[in-house]
N, C-alpha and C positions, 0 to 999 in steps of 0.2 A: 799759828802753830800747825806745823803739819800731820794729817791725824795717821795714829798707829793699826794702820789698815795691812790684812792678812789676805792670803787666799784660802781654799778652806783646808784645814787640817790633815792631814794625813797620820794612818797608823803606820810605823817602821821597823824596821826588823833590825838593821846595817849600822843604821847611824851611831847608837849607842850603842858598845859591847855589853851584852848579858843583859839586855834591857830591849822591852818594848816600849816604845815610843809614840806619843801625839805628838806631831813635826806641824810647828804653823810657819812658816814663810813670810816675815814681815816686809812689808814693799817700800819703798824710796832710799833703797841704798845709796851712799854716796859714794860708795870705792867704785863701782863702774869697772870690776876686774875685766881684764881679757878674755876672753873663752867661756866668761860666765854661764850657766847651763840655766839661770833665770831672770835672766837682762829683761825679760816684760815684767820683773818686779821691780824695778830702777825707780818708774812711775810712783813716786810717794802715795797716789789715788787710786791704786790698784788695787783691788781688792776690796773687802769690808772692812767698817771699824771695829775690833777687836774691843769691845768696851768687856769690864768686869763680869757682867752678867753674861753675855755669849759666851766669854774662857769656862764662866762655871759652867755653864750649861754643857760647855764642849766636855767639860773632866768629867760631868755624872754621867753623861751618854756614855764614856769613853773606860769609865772607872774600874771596870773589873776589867778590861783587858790589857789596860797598861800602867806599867809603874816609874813609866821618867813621860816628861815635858821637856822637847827642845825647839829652841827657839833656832830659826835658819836669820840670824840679823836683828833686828832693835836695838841696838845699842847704842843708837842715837838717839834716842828716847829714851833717856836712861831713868825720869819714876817712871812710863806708862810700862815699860820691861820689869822693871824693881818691883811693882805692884804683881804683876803677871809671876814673876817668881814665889812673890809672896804667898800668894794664892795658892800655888801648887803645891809647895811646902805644908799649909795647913792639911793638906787634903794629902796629906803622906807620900807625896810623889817627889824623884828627885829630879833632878831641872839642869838642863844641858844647854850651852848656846855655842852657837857655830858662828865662828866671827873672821873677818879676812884683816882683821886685826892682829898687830902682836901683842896687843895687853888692852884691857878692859878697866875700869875704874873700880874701887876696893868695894863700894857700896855693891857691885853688881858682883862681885867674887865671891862675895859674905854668903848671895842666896843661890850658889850653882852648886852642883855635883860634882859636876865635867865642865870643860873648857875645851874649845878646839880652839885654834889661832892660826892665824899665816892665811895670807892668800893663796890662791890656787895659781900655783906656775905650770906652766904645761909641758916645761924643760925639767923641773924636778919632779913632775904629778903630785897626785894627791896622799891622802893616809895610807892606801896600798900599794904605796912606792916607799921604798927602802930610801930611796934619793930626797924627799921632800923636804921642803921646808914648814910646813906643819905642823902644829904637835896638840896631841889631843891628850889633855892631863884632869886626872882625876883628884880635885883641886882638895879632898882631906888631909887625904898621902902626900900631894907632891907626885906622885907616880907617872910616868909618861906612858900611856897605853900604846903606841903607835903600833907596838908590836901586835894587837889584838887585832888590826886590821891587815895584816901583812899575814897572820897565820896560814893562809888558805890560800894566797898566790901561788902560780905559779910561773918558779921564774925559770923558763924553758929559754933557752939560747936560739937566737933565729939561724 
């Protein structure tokens, strides 16, 4: 089995609308997209292993500055991801995954806030493209946020 190894975490501001964010980056993707902006995480052994007790450790260090956890991929690991949601949730945070998927398994839907899906095309761009295929939904509602990333473009004519 191959292990659920990160690099190390990042606070965000972008990823999540109206949320600050700890972004872990989980490594051995197997979409392999084109254009990908972190293809040296493709490596399944990149990175550390993300075991239970590092995520805690990461959320109390991280705990008063931020109120979502998003995960950039694991969802082929679907308990070591399931556990890592779990976790976050007890600890009052809500939990976002960015996936080049177009759908996820229910078990993994149950413990997210948000969802993003769709790969990244470089003919439609990303969330702050009007054009993409994308969609980043805030999985209570049903709601499609795209619009929350699109507020602030500007879309100027060449």
């Amino acid at each position: 089995m191959k292990p659920f190894n990160t690099s190390k975490p990042h606070v965000l501001f972008q990823e999540v609308p109206d949320e600050v964010s700890l972004a872990f980056t989980i490594s051995g993707c197997p979409l392999g997209c084109f254009g990908c902006h972190s293809a040296h995480t493709w490596d399944p052994y990149f990175g550390v292993c993300l075991t239970d007790g590092l995520f805690l450790e990461y959320l109390s260090t991280y705990k008063q500055l931020i109120s979502c956890v998003v995960f950039f991929g694991g969802e082929w690991h679907v308990d070591a991801l399931l556990r890592k949601l779990q976790l976050a949730r007890r600890q009052g945070l809500k939990t976002c995954l960015f996936t080049g998927l177009d759908s996820i398994p229910k078990v993994l839907q149950q413990q997210l806030t948000y969802l993003k899906t769709g790969r990244w095309l470089k003919e439609v761009g990303g969330l702050d493209s009007p054009t993409t295929n994308q969609r980043f939904i805030e999985l209570s509602s049903g709601n499609l946020l795209n619009y929350k990333f699109q507020e602030n473009t500007n879309h100027v004519a060449a």
